[in-house]
DSSP file (Angstrom, degrees, kcal/mol; ACC not computed):
  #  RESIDUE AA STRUCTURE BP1 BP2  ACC     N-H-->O    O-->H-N    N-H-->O    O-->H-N    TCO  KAPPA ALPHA  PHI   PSI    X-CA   Y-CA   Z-CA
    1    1 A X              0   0    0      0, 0.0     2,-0.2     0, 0.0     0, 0.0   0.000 360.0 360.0 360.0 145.9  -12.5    7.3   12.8
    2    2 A X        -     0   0    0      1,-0.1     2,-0.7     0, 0.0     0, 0.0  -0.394 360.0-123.5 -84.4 132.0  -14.2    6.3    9.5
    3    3 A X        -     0   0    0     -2,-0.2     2,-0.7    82,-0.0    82,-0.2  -0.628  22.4-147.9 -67.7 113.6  -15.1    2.6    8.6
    4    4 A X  B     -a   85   0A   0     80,-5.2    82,-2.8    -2,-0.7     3,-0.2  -0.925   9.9-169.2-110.6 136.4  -13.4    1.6    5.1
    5    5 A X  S    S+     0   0    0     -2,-0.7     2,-0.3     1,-0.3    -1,-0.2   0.932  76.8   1.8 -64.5 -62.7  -15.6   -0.7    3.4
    6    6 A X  S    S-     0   0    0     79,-0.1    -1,-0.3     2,-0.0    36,-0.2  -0.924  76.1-147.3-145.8 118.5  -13.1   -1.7    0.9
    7    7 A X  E     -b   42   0B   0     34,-1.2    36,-1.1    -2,-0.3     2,-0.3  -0.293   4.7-148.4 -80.5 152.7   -9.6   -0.4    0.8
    8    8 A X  E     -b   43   0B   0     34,-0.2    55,-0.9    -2,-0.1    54,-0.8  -0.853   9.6-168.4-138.9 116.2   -7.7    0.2   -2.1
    9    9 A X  E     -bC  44  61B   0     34,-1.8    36,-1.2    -2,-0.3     2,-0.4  -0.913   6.7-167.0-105.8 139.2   -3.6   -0.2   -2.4
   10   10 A X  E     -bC  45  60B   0     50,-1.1    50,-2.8    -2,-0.4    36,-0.2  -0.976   2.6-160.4 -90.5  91.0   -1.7    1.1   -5.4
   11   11 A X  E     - C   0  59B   0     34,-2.2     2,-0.6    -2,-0.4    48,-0.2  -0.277  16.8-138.8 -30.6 140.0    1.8    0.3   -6.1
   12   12 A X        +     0   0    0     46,-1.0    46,-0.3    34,-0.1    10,-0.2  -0.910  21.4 178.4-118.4 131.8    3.8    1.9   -8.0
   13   13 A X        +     0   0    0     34,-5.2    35,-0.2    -2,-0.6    36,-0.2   0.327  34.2 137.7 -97.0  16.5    6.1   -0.8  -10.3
   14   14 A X  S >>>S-     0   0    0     33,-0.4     4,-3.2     1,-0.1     3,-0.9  -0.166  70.7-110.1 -40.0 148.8    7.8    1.8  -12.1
   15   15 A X  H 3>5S+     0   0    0      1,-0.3     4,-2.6     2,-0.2     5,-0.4   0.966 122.2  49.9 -49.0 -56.3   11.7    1.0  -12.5
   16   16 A X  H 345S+     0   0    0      1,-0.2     4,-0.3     2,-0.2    -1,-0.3   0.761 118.7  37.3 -77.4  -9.2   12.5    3.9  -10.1
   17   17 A X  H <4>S+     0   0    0     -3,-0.9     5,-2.0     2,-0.1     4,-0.3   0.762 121.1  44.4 -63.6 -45.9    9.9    2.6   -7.4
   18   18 A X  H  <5S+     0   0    0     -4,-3.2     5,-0.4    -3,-0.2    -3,-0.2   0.574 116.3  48.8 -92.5 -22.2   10.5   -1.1   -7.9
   19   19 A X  T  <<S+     0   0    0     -4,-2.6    -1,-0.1    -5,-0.6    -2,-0.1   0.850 114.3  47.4 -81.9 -22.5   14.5   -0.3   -8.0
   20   20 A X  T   5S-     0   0    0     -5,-0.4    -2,-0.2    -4,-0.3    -1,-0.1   0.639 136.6 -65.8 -90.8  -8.8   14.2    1.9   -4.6
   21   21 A X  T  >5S+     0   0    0     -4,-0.3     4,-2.3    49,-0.1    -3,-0.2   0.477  93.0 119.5 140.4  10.5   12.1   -0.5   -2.6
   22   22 A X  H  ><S+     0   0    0     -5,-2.0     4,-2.2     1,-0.2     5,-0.2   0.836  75.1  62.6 -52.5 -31.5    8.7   -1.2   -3.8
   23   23 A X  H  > S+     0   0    0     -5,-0.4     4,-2.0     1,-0.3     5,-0.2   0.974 106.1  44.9 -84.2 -30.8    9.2   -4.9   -4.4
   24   24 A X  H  > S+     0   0    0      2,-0.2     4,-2.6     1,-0.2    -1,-0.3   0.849 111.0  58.4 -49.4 -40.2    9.8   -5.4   -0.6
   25   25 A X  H  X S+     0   0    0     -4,-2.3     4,-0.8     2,-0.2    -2,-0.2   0.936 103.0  50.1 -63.1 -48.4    6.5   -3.0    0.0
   26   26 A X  H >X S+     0   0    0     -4,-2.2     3,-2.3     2,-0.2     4,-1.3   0.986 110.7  52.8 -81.8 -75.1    4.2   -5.4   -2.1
   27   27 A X  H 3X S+     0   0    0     -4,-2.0     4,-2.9     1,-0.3     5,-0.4   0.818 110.0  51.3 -42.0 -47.7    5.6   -8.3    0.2
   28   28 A X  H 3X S+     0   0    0     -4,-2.6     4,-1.6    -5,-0.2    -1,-0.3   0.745 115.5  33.6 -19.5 -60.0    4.7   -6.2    2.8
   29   29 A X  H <X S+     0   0    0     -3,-2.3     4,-1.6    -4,-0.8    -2,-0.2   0.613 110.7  65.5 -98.3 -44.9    1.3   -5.6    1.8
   30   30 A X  H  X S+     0   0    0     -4,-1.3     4,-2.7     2,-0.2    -2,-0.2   0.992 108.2  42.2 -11.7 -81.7    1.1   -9.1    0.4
   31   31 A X  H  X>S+     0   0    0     -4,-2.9     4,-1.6    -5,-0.3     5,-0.6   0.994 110.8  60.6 -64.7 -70.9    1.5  -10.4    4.3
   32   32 A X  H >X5S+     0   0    0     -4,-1.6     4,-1.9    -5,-0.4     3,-1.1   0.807 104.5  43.4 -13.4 -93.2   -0.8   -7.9    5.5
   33   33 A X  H 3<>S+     0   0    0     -4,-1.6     5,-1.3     1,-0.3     6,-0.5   0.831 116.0  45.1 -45.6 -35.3   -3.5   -8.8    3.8
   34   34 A X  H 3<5S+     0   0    0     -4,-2.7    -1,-0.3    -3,-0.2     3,-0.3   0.617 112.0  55.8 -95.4   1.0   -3.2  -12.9    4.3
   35   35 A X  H <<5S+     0   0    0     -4,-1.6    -2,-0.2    -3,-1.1    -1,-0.2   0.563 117.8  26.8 -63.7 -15.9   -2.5  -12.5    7.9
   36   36 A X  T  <<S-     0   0    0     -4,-1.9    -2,-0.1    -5,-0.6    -3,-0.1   0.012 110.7-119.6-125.7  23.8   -5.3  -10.6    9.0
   37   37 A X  T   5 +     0   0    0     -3,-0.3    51,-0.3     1,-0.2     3,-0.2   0.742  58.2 147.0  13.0  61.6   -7.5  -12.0    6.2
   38   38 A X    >>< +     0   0    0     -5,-1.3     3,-5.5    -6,-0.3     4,-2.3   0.307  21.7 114.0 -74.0  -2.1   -8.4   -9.1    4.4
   39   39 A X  T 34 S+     0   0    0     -6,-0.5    -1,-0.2     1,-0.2     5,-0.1   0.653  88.2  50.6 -68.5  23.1   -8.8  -10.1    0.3
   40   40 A X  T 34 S+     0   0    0     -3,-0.2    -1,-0.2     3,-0.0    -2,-0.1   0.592 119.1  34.1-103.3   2.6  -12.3   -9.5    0.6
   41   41 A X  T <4 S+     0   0    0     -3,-5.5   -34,-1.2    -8,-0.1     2,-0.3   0.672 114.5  56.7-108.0 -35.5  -11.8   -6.2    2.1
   42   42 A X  E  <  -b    7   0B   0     -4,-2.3     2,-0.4   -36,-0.2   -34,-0.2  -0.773  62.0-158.8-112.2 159.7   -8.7   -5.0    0.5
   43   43 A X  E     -b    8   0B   0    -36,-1.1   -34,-1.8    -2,-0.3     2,-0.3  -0.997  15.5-163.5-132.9 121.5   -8.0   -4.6   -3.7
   44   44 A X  E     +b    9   0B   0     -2,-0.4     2,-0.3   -36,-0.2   -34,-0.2  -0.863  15.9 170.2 -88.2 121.9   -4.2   -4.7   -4.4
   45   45 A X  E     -b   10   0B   0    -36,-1.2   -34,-2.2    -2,-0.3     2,-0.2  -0.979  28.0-128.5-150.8 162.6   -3.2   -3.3   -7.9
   46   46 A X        -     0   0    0     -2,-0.3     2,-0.3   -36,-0.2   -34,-0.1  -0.619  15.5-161.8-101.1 167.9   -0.1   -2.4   -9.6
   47   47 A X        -     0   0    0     -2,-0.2   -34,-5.2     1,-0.2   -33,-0.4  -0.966  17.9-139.8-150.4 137.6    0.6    1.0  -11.5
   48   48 A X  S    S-     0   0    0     -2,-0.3     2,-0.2     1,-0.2    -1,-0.2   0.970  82.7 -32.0 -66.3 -49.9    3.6    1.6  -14.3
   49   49 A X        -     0   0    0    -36,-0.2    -1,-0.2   -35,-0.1   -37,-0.1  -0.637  39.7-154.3 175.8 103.8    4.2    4.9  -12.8
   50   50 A X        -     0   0    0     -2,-0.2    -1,-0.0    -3,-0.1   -38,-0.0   0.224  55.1-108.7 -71.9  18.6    2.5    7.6  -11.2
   51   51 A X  S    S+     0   0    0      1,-0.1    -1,-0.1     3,-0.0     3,-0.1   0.669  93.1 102.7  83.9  20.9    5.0   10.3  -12.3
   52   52 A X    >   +     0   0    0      1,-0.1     3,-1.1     2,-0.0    -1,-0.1  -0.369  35.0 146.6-138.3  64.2    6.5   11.0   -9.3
   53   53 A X  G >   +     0   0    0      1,-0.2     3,-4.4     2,-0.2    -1,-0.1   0.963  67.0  59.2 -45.0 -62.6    9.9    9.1   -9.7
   54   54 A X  G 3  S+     0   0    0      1,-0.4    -1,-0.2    -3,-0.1    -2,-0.0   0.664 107.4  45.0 -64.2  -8.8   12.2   11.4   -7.8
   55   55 A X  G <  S+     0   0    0     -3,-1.1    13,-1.4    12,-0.0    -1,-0.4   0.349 104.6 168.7-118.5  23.3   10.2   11.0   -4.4
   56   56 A X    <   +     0   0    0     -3,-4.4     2,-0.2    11,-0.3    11,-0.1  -0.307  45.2  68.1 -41.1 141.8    9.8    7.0   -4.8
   57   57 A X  S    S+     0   0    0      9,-0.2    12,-1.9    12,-0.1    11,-0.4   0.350  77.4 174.9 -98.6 149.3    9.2    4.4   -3.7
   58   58 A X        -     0   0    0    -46,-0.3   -46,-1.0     9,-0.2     9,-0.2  -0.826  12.2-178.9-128.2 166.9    5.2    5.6   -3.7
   59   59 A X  E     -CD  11  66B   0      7,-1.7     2,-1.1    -2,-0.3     7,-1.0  -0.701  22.4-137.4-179.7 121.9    2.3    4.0   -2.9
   60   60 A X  E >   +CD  10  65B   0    -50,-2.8   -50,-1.1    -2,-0.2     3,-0.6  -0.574  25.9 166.9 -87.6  92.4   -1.5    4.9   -2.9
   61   61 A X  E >  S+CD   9  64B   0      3,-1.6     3,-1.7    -2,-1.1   -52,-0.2  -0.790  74.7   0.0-104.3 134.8   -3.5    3.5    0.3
   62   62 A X  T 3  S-     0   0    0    -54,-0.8    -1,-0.2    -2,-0.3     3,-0.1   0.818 123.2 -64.3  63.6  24.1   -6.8    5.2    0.3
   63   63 A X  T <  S+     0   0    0    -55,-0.9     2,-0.4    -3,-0.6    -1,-0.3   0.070 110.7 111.6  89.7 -48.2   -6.8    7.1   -2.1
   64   64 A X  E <   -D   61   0B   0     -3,-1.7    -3,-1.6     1,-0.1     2,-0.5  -0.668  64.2-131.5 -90.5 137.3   -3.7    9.4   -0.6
   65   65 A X  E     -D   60   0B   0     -2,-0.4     2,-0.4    -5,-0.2    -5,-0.2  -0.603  23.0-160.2 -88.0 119.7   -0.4    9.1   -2.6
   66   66 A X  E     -D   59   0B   0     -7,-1.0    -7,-1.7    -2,-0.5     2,-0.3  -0.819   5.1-156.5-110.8 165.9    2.4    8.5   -0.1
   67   67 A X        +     0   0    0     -2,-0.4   -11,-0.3    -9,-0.2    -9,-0.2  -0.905  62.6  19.5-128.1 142.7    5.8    9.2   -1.2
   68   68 A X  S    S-     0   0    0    -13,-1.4     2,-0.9   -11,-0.4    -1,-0.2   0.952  82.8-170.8  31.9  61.5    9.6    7.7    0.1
   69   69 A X        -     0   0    0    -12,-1.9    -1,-0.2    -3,-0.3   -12,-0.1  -0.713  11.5-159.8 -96.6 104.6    7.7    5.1    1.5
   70   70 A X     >  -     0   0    0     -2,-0.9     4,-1.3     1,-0.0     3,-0.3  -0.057  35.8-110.7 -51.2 156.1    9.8    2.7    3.8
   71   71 A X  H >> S+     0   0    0      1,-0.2     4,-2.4     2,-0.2     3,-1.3   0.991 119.2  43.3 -70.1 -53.4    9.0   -0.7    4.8
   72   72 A X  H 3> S+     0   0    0      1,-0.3     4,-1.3     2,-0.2    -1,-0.2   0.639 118.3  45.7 -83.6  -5.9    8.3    0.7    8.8
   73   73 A X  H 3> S+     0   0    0     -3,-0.3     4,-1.3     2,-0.1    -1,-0.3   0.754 113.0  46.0 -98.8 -11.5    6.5    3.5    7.5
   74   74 A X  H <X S+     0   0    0     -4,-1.3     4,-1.3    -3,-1.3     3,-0.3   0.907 119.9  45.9 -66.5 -64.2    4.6    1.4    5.2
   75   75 A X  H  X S+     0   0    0     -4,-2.4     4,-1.3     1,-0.2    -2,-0.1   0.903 110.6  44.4 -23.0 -63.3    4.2   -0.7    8.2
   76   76 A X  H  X S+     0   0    0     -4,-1.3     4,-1.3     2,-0.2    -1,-0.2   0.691 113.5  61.4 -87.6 -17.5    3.2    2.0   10.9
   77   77 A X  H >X S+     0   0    0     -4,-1.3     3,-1.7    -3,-0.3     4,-1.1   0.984 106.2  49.3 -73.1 -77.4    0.6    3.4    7.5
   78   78 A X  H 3X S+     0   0    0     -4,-1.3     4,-0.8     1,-0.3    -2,-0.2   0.489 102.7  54.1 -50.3 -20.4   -1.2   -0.1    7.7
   79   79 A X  H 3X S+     0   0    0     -4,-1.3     4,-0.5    -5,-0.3    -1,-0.3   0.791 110.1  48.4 -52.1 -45.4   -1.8   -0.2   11.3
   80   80 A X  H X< S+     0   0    0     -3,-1.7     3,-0.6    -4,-1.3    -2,-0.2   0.855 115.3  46.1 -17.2 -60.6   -3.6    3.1   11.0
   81   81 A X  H >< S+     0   0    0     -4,-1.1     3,-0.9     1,-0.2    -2,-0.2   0.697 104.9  61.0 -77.5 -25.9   -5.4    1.7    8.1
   82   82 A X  H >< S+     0   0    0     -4,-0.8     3,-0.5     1,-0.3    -1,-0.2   0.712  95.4  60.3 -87.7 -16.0   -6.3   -1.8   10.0
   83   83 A X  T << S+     0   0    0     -3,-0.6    -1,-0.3    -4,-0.5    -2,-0.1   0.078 114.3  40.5 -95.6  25.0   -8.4   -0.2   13.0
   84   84 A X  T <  S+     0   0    0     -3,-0.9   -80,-5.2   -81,-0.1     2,-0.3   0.498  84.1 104.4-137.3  -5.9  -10.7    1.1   10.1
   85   85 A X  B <   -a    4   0A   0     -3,-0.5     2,-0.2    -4,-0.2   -80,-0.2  -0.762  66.6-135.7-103.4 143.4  -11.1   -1.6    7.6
   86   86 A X        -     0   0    0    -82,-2.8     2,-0.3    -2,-0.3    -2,-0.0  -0.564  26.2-136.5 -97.8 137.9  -14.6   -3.4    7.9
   87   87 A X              0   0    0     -2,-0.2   -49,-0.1     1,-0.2   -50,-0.1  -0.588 360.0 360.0 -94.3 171.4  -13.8   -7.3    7.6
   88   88 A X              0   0    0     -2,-0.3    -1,-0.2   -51,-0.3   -50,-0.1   0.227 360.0 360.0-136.6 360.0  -15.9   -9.2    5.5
């Protein structure tokens, strides 16, 4: 498994993202990151809309755009992501 140096998550806060369950995902992701002290490892950013309303809520960890993303699969994504991330 690959070392990430510095992770990067994208939200997307479009209306149909943010109405379907994003704002719970950025809590999510929020708590992630200050439990396990990651901000020097991880950059958190927001996005108006990556154009792919109809399969929201999305969210870009790593580059790959995930799509109907639930809080437990958002969940079960970072845990994947946490045995790879280099702490600083």
């Amino acid at each position: 498994m690959p070392e990430i140096e510095e992770l990067e998550i994208v939200v997307c806060l479009g209306s149909s993202c943010f109405a379907r369950g994003n704002p719970e995902n950025l809590a999510i992701v929020e708590e992630f990151i200050g439990k396990r002290g990651l901000k020097a490892s991880i950059h958190l950013s927001g996005q108006l809309c990556q154009d792919q309303c109809k399969r929201g809520p999305n969210l870009t960890l790593a580059g790959v755009l995930h799509h109907e993303v639930t809080p437990s699969k958002l969940r079960e994504l970072l845990q994947q992501l946490d045995k790879q991330i280099v702490r600083k």
